[in-house]
C-alpha positions in Angstrom: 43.3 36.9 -0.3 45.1 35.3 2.4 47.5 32.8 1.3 46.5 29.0 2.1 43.9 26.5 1.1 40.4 27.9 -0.1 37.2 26.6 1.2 34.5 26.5 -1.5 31.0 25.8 0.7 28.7 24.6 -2.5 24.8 24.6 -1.1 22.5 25.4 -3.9 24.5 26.1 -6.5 25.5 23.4 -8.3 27.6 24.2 -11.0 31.2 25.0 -12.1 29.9 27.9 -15.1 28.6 31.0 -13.9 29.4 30.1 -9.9 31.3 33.4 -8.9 32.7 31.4 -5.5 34.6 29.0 -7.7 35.5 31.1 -10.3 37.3 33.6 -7.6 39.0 30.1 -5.4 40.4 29.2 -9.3 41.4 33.0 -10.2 43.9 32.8 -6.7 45.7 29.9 -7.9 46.1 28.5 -4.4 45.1 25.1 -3.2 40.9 24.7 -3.4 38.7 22.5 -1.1 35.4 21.7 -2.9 32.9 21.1 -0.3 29.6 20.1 -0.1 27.7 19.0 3.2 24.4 17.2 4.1 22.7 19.2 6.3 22.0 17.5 9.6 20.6 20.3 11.2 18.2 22.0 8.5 14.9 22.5 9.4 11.3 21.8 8.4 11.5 25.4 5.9 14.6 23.8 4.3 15.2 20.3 5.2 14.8 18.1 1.6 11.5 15.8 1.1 11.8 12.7 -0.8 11.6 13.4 -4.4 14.4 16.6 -3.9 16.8 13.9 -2.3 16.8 11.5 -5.2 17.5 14.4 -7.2 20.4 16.2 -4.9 22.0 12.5 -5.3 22.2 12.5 -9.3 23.1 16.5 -9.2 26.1 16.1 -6.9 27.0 12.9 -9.2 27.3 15.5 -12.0 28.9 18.0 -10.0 31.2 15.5 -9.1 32.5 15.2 -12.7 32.4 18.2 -13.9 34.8 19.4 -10.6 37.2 16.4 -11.7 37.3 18.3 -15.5 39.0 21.2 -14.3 41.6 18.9 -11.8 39.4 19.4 -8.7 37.6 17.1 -6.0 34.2 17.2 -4.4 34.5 16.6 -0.7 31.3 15.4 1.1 30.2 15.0 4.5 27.5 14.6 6.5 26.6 16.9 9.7 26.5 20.1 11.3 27.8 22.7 8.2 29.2 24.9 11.0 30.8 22.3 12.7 32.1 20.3 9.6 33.7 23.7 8.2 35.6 24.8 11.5 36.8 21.2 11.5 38.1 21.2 8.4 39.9 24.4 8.8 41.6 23.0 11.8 42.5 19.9 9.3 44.0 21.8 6.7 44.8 25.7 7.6 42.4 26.9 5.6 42.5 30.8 5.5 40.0 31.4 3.0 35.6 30.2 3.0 33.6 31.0 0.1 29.9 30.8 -0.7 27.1 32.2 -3.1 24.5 33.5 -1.2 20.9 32.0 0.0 17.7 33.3 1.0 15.5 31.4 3.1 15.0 32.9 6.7 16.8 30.4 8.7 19.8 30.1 6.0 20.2 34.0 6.0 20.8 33.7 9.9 23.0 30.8 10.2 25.0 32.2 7.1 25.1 35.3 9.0 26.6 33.6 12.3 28.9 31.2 10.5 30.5 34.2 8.9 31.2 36.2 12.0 32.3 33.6 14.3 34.8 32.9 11.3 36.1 36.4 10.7 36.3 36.5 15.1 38.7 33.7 14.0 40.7 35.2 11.2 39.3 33.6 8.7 38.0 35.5 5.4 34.9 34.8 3.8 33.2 36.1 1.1 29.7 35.4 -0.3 28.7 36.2 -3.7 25.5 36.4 -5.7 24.0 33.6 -7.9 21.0 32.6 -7.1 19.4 35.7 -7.7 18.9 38.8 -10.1 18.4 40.9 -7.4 19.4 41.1 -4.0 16.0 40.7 -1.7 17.0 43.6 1.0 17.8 46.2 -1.9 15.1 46.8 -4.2 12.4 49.4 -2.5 9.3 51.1 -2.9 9.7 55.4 -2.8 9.0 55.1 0.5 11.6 52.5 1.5 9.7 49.7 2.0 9.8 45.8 0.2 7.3 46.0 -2.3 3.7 43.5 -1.6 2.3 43.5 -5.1 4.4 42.0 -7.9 3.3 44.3 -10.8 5.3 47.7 -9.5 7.8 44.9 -8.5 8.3 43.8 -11.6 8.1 47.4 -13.1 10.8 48.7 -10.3 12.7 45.5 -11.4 12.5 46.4 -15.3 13.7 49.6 -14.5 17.0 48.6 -12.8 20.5 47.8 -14.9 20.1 44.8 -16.6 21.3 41.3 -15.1 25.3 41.2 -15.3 26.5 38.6 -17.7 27.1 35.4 -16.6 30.5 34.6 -15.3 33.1 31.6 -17.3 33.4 28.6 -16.1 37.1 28.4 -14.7 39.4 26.5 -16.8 41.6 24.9 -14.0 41.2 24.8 -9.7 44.2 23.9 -7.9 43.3 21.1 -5.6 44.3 20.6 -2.4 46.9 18.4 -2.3 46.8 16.4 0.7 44.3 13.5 1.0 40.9 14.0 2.7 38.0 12.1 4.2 34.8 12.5 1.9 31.9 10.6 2.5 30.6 7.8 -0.1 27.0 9.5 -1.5 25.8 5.9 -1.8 26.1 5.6 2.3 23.9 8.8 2.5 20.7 6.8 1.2 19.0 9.7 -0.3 17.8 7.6 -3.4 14.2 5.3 -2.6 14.9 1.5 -2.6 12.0 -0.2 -0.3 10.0 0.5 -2.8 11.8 2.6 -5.3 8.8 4.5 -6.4 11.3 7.4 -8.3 10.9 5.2 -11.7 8.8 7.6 -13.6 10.9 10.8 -12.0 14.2 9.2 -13.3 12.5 9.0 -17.0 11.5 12.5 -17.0 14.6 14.3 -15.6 18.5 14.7 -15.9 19.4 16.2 -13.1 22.8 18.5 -13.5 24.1 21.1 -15.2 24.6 19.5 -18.5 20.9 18.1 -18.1 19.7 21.8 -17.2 21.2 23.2 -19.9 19.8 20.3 -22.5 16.3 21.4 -20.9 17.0 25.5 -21.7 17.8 24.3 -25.3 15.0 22.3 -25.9 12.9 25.4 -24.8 14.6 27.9 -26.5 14.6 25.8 -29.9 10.7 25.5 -29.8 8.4 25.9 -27.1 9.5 29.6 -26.1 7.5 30.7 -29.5 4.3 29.3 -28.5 5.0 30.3 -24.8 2.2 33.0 -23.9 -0.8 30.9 -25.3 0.9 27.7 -24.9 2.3 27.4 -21.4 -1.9 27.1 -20.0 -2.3 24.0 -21.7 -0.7 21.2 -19.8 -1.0 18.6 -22.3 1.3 20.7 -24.0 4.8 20.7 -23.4 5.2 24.6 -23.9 6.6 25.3 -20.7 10.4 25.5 -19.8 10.7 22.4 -16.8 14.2 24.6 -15.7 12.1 24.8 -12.2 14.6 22.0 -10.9 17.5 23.1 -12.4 17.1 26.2 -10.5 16.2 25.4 -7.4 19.6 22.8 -6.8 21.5 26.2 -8.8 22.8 23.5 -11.9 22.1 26.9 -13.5 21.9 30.4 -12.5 19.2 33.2 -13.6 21.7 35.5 -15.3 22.2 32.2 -17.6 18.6 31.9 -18.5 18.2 35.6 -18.9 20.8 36.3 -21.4 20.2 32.8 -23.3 16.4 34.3 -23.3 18.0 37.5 -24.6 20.0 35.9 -27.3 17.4 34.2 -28.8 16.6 36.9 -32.1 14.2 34.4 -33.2 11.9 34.7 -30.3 8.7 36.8 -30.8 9.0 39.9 -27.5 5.6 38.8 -26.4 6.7 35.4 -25.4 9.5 36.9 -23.9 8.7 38.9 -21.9 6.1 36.7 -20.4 8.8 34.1 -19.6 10.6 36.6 -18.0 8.1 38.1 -16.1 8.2 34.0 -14.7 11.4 34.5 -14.0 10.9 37.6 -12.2 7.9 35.9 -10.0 10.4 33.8 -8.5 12.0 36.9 -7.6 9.4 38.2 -6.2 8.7 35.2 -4.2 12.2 35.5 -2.5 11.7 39.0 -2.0 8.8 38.4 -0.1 10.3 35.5 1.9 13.3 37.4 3.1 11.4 40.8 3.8 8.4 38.8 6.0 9.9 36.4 8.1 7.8 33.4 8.7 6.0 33.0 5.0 6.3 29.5 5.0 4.3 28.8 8.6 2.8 31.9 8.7 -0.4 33.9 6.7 1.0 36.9 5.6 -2.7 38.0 5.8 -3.0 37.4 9.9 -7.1 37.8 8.8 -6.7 33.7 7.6 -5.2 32.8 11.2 -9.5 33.0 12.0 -10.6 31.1 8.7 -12.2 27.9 9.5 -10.4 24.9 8.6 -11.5 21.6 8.2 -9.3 18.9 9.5 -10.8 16.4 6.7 -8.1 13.7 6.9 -9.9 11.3 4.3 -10.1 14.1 1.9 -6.5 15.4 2.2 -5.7 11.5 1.3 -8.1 11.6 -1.4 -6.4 14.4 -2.4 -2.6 13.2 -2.3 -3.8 10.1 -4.3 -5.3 11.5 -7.3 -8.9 9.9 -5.9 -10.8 13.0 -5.7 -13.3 11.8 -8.7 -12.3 15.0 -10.5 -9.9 13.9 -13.6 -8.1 17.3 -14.1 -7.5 17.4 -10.0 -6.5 13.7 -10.2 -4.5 14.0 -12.8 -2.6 16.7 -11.4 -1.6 14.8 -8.4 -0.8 11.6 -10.2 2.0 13.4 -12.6 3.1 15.2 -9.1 3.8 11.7 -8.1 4.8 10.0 -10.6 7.3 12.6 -12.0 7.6 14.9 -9.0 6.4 17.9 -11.0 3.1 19.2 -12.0 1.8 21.3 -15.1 1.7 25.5 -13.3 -1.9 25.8 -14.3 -2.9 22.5 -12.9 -1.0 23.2 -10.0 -2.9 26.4 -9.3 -6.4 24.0 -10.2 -5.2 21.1 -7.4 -4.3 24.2 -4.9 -7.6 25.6 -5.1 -9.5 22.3 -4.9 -8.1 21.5 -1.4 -7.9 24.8 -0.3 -11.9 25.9 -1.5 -13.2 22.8 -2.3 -12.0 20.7 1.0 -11.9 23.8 3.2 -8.1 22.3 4.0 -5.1 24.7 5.2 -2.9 25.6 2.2 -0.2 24.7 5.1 -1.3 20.7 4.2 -0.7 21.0 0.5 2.5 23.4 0.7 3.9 20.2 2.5 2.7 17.5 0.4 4.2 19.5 -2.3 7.6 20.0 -0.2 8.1 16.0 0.3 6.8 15.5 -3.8 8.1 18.3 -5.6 11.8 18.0 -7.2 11.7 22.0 -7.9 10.0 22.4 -4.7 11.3 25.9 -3.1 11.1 27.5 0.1 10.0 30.5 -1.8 8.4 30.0 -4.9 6.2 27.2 -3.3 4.6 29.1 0.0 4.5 32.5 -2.0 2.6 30.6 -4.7 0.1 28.2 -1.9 -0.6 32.1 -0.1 -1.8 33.4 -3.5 -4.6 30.6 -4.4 -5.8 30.9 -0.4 -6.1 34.6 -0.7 -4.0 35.0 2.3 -0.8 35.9 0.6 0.6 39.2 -0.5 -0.9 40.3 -4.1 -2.9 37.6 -3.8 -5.9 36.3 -5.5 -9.2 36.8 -3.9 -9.9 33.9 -1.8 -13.9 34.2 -3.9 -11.8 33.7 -6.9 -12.7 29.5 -7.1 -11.9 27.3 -9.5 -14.4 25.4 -11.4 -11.9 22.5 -11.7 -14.6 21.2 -14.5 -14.7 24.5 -16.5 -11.2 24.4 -16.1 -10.6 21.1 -17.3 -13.0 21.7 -20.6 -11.0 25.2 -21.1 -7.2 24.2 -21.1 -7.8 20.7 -21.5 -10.5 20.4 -23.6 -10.2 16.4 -25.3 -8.7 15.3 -22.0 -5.1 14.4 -23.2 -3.5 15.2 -20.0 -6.7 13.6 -18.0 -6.2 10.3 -20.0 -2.3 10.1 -19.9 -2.5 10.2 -16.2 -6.1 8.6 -15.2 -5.8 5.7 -18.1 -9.3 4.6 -16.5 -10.9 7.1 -18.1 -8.9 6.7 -22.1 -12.8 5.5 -23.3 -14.8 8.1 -22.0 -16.1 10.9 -24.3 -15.1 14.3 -25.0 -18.1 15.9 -23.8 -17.7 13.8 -20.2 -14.5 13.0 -19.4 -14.3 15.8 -17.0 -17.2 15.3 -15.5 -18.4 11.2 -15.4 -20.8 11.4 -13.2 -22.7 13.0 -16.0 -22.5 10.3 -18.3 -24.8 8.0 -19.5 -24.9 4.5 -17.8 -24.3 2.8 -20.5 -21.4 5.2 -21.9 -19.6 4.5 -18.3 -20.0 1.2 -19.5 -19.0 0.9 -22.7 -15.9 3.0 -21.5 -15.2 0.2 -19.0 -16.0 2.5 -15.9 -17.8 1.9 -12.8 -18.0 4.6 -10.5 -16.8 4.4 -7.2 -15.0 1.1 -8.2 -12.6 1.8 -11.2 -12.6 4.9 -10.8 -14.1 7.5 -7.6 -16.8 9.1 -7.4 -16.6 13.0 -6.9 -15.3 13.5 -2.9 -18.1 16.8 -3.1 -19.9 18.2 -4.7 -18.7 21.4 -6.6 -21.8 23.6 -6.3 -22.3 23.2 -2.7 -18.9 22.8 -1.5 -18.2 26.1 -3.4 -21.2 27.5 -1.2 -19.7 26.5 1.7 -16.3 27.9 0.8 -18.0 31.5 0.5 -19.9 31.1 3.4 -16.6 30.3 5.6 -14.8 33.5 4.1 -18.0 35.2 5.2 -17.7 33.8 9.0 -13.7 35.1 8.8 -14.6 38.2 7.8 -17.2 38.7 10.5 -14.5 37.5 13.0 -12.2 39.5 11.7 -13.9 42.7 11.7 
């Protein structure tokens, strides 16, 4: 590499193990520039929402220290990433920029540009991978083409090399020695404070790469074994929560994979499930990079006729756990009050708006962006496509979820209902997803008054799932 200072661009991979950039900056032995920068000029597919702020502040607390371990600095700043980087190569002579590689649309193209106007300049750059197991532009069907359905995805993917190892963390980084200007993360205000509503988000999460790999542990020592069976149940806690950790890259795929590998003890079914989890989010991204627009856009252009309702009061009802069914309320109120949600419950609150409310998926994908700390320009659209039917490999939009039936099925004594709709602790079994049914004087004894303590249902399941087949109908028609 050329000789002078390194510029290591950190983005969404927020780590020191496993993070190929760094590890090449520390193998050069020349002076390293840690950088990371606010984005001022993402946009609405990238930009963060509430919850993923107070997160990115704790995470790039942790980075902070675990730079300052092996003798290097984090530099922050707030702006234009192009224009902070060219600055700061006219500040200190930089020669050298170095990334790991994203993959939403708009990232790919400013990546793109930044990387030729600086090699127009004389300035090397290299990207690496990361973020990733498999390169998005690579993997094809026989006839060249991205692949649309995830099962001969997944068997195409099964069939390649396995993931590489993941890389060492480097032992030392030679800082750059003169003083720079780095902002103070406290004068970016990305945590809440008029209210500070992120209480119950802070008590379920560690954001960092020591708290992501806590997380993999805990999975790995327990919940993996029961993960096939277990992970539907959402009072459970059978699934692996690494979503987060992901997302901000405080660890990387290839780490998960071959800690997943290790594990002898680990029956194969359970495995391989979680890895075919793994390899979803995969998918997702291959998707998003290979059909520009996913996140504002139907990939099935049949949905750009369905008829939407604009049902504002509903979409609130929605957002505030108040739709007067507990499994769908419930749902919402962990989404808020811990800025995650259970997968199968998330798939149940999807298909209430979307079939139930006759509300675009577009509404919920954003409510999820803004609530969400794992929430992914990938993984979430791919995912809201699937429940509408409008996505690629997706489910039928007929497919409708009974959120009653579900709630007796995968939450059958109301555990999760109760934890997050306490109104309800006193009702029985046999009603607690589904109090209008119940007995005056049950309600009563359980403290409930419909409408008052706790909402009646916003519609009625039988009729609004009438109208939801009746509207896929009228598309159809319109649609040829």
């Amino acid at each position: 590499m050329p000789s002078g200072p390194i510029i290591v661009w950190f983005r969404n991979d927020l780590r020191i193990s496993d993070n190929a950039a760094l590890l090449k900056a520390a193998q050069q032995e020349q002076e390293t520039i840690c950088l990371y920068v606010f984005d001022e000029d993402a946009d609405e597919t990238t930009e963060y929402g509430g919850a993923q702020k107070w997160w990115l502040h704790h995470s790039l607390t942790a980075l902070a220290k675990s730079l300052e371990t092996i003798g290097a600095k984090l530099i922050l700043r707030r702006g234009s990433p192009e224009q902070i980087i060219k600055e700061l190569i006219d500040e200190t002579g930089a020669k050298s920029v170095l990334w790991n590689r994203r993959y939403a649309t708009s990232h790919i193209k400013r990546d793109t540009k930044l990387k030729s106007d600086l090699t127009d300049s004389d300035i090397e750059v290299i990207s690496f991978d990361g973020a990733l197991l498999h390169e998005p532009t690579k993997l094809r069907t026989g006839s060249g083409s991205p692949y649309k359905v995830y099962t001969p995805f997944w068997r195409a993917f099964s069939g390649m090399d396995e993931p590489r190892d993941p890389a060492p963390k480097p032992d030392k980084i030679v800082s750059y020695s003169k003083s720079l200007k780095s902002d103070s993360l406290d004068d970016w205000s990305l945590l809440p404070t008029k209210p500070d509503w992120a209480g119950g988000i802070a008590d379920e999460w560690t954001p960092g790469e020591e708290g992501a790999w806590e997380r993999l542990g805990d999975f790995l020592n327990g919940p993996i074994n029961d993960y096939k069976e277990g992970r539907d149940f959402p009072a459970q806690n059978d699934t692996s929560k690494l979503s987060p950790h992901l997302t901000f890259g405080e660890i990387s795929p290839y780490q998960i994979w071959a800690e997943v590998n290790a594990k002898q003890a680990t029956h194969t079914p359970n495995k391989e499930v979680f890895r075919k989890e793994v390899v979803w989010r995969e998918f997702s991204y291959h998707l998003l990079v290979n059909f520009e627009d996913l996140k504002n856009k139907n990939y099935n252009d049949d949905f750009d006729a369905f008829p939407w309702n604009d049902g504002k009061k509903h979409l609130e009802a929605w957002q505030q756990g108040q739709t007067g069914y507990p499994i769908v309320d419930a749902g919402m109120r962990q989404l808020w009050q811990t800025g995650w949600m259970h997968n199968r419950v998330r798939m149940i609150v999807a298909s209430f708006l979307i079939k139930h409310l006759l509300i675009d998926w577009r509404e919920g994908e954003k409510w999820f962006w803004d609530t969400l700390v794992d929430a992914d320009p990938a993984s979430n659209t791919a995912s809201w496509q699937w429940v509408a039917g409008s996505g690629a490999d997706a489910s039928p939009y007929f497919r409708i979820f009974n959120p009653i039936l579900q709630g007796e099925k995968f939450d059958k004594s109301g555990e999760y209902v109760k934890l997050y709709c306490p109104e309800l602790r006193d009702i029985p079994e046999k009603y607690i997803h589904k109090p209008w049914e119940a007995p005056e004087k049950i309600l009563e004894k359980a403290g409930v008054t419909l409408g008052e303590t706790y909402p009646e249902p916003v519609v009625d399941h039988k009729t609004a799932r009438e109208r939801a087949l009746a509207a896929y109908q009228k598309m159809k028609e319109n649609t040829g």
